[in-house]
N, C-alpha and C positions, 0 to 999 in steps of 0.2 A: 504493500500500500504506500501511494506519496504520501511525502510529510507536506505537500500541498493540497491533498487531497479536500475539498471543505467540508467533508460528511466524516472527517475522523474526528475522535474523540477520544481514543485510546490511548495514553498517556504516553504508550511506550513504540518504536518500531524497528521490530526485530532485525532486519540488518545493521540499524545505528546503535542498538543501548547495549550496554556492557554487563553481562549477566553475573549479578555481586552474591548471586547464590541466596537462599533459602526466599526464593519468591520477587528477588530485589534487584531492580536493574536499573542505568545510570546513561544517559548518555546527552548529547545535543538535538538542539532539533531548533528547526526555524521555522516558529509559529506564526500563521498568515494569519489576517483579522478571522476568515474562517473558519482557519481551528480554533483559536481562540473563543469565537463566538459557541462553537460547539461545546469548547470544556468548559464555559461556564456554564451549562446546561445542566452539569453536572455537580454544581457546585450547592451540596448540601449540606456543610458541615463548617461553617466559616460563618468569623465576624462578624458583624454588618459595615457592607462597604461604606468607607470614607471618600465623600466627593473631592474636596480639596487636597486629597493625595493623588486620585486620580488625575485629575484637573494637573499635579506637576508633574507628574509620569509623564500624561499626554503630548506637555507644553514642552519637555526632555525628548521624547521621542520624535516631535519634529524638526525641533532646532536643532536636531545631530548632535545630542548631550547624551545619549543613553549607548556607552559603549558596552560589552559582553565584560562581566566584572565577572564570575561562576557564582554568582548569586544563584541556588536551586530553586528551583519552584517542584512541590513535591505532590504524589498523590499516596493514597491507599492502596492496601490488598484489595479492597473491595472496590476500588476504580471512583474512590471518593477525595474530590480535589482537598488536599491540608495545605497549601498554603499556596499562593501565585494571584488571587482574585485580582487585586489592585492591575497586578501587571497587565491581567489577560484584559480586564476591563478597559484601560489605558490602549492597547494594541488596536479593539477595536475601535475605540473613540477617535485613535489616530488616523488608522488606517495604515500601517506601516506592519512590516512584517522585521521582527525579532527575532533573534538567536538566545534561546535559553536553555539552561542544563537542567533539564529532568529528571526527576530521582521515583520511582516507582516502587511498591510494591510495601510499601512501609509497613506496619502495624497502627492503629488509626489512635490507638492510644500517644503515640510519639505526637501529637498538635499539641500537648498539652506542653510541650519542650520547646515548640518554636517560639522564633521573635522574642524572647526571653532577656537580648541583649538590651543596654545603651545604644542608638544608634549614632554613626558618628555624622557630625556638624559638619559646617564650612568651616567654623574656628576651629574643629578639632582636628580638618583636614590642613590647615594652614599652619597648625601649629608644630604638624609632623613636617610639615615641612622648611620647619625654622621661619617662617613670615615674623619680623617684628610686628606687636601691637597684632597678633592674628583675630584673636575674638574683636577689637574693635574696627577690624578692616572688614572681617566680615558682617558687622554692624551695620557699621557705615556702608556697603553693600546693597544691604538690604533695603534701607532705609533710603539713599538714592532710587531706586528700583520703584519702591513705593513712590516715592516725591512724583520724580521725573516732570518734573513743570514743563509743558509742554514738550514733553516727550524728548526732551535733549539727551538723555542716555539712549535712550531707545527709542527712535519716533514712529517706530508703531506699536507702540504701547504706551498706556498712558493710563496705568492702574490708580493711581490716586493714595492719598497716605489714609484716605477713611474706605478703603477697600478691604477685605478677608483673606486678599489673596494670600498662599501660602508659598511663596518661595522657595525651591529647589537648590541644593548644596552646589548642582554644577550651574544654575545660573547666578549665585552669588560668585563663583570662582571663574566664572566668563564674562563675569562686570570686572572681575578685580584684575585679571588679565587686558582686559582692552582699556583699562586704565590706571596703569602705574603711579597716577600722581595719588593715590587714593593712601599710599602709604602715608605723605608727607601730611594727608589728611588727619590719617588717622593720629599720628603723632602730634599733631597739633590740637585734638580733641581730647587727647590724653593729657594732654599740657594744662591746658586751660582749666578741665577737670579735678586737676591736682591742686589748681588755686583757686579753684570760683567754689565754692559749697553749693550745688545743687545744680551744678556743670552736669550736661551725658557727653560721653567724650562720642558716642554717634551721632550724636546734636549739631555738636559745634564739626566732628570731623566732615559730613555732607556738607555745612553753610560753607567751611571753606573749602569746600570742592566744590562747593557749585558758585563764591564766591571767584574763585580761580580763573573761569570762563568768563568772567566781566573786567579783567585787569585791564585798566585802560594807560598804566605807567603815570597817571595822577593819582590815582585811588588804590594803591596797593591792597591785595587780601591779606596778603602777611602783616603787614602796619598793625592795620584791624585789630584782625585777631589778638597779636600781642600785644596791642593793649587792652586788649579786653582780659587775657592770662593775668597783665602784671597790674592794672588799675595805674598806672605811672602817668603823669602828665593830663589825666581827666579833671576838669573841672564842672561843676553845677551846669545842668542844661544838656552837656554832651549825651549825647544815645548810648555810649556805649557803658557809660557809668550808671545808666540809669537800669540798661538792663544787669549788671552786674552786681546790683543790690537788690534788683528782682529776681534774680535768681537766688540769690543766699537768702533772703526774704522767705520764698518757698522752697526752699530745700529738704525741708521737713515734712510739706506736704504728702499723704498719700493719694498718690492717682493712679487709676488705672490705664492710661496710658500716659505717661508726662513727658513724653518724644513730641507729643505732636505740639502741645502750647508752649512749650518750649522753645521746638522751631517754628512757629508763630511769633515769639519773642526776637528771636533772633536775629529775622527775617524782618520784622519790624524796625528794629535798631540799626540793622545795617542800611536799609533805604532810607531810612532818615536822615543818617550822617553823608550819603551819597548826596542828598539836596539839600546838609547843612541845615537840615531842620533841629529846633529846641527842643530837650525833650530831660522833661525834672524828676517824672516818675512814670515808669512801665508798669501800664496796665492791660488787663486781657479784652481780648476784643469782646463787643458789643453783642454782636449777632453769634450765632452758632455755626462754627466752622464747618464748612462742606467741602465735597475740590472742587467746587465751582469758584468759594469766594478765597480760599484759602492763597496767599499771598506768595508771586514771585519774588525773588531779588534782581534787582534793575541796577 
């Protein structure tokens, strides 16, 4: 039988999988949406699928982020899927056909073993690989991806920072890759961080990356920021004084997300200082942030 065939559903085929003895065979196979669509057919003993994992499976599997890693997807002796749902579900949503190592013939009581691990991050990927600053680079990342003001990281997309979407470890490491200046970012949100009390060093490391793309050689980002790190040479009225006691002001707050009025603060102070506007104390905005009204930097 082909492993194209769209009417299979048998987990295993006998000229590819490797017979591991008492019932249990292992081999590759390159699942087309068809098969796919068929083994989940069979899928009675799983989960309840997660949209927002699918949804980055899918978003991976088109933009050529889903290499062959031997990650298994496993079935039963009794021809009952134990684990793979997410993926099979993602293959057809894409529409792309995948290379996945199959393991068959299991005992159905082993589900109770899988997915058992930590899984690993983009920080934790970055941090094997020696990145300085690696969890705030993949932060700040993330939180780019979210922003994306009119789509400047990626202009066709344009998720919004009051979005759900859930981020994928190879698209945080394919922002961090097409943009290296994301380090000196993140090292500078780490800075600031270390002397603002209620600094997020993601906060500040996106304003100046995305402060970065408006250097006009009068308005330096670097200036900026450092004085906003060291408070040196700010007097009454300046923006950036004023957000930097609104920050230690609320640093104690708890919120449930404090990324986003934060970088509404932020965002706020630096366009103000761009038009040399007065500004004595930072306050939150009026209306309720959306991404429609939700503020660029100019």
């Amino acid at each position: 039988m082909s492993e194209d065939d769209e009417s299979l559903w048998i987990p295993w085929i006998p000229d590819k999988m490797l017979d591991l003895g008492d019932g249990m065979r292992v081999g590759l196979v390159n699942v087309t949406p068809g098969v796919a669509k068929n083994w989940l057919a069979h899928n009675s003993k799983n989960r309840p699928l997660w949209s927002p994992t699918t949804e980055r499976y899918e978003r991976d599997m088109l933009g050529g982020r889903w290499p062959f890693t031997g990650d298994p997807v496993r079935f039963s002796d009794k021809d009952e899927m134990l684990d793979g749902q997410h993926r099979y579900t993602s293959i057809v949503k894409s529409g792309t056909t995948q290379t996945l190592l199959v393991v068959s013939g299991l005992p159905t009581k082993t589900q109770a073993y899988m997915d058992g691990g930590r899984k690993r991050n983009a920080g934790h990927t970055l941090r094997i690989e020696e990145t300085p600053y690696s969890t705030t680079v993949a932060s700040v990342a993330r939180l780019a991806l979210l922003w994306n003001p009119g789509g400047i990281w990626a202009p066709e997309r344009g998720t919004g920072l009051f979005s759900d979407l859930q981020l994928s470890s190879p698209e945080l490491l394919e922002f961090k890759e097409a943009h290296p200046e994301i380090h000196e970012a993140a090292k500078r949100g780490r800075a600031v961080a270390s002397e603002v009390a209620g600094a997020r060093p993601s906060v500040i490391g996106v304003a100046y990356l995305r402060a970065s793309l408006l250097e006009d050689g009068v308005f330096p980002a670097a200036e900026w920021f450092m004085k906003l790190e060291t408070g040196a040479g700010l007097s009454l009225g300046d923006p950036v004084l004023a957000l930097r006691n609104g920050m230690m002001r609320t640093s104690a707050e708890r919120l449930s997300n404090p990324q986003v009025p934060q970088l509404w603060k932020v965002v706020r102070a630096w366009n103000a200082s761009r038009v040399d506007e007065k500004m004595k104390n930072m306050v939150s905005p009026k209306n309720r942030m959306t991404n429609e009204n939700f503020p660029d930097m100019h």
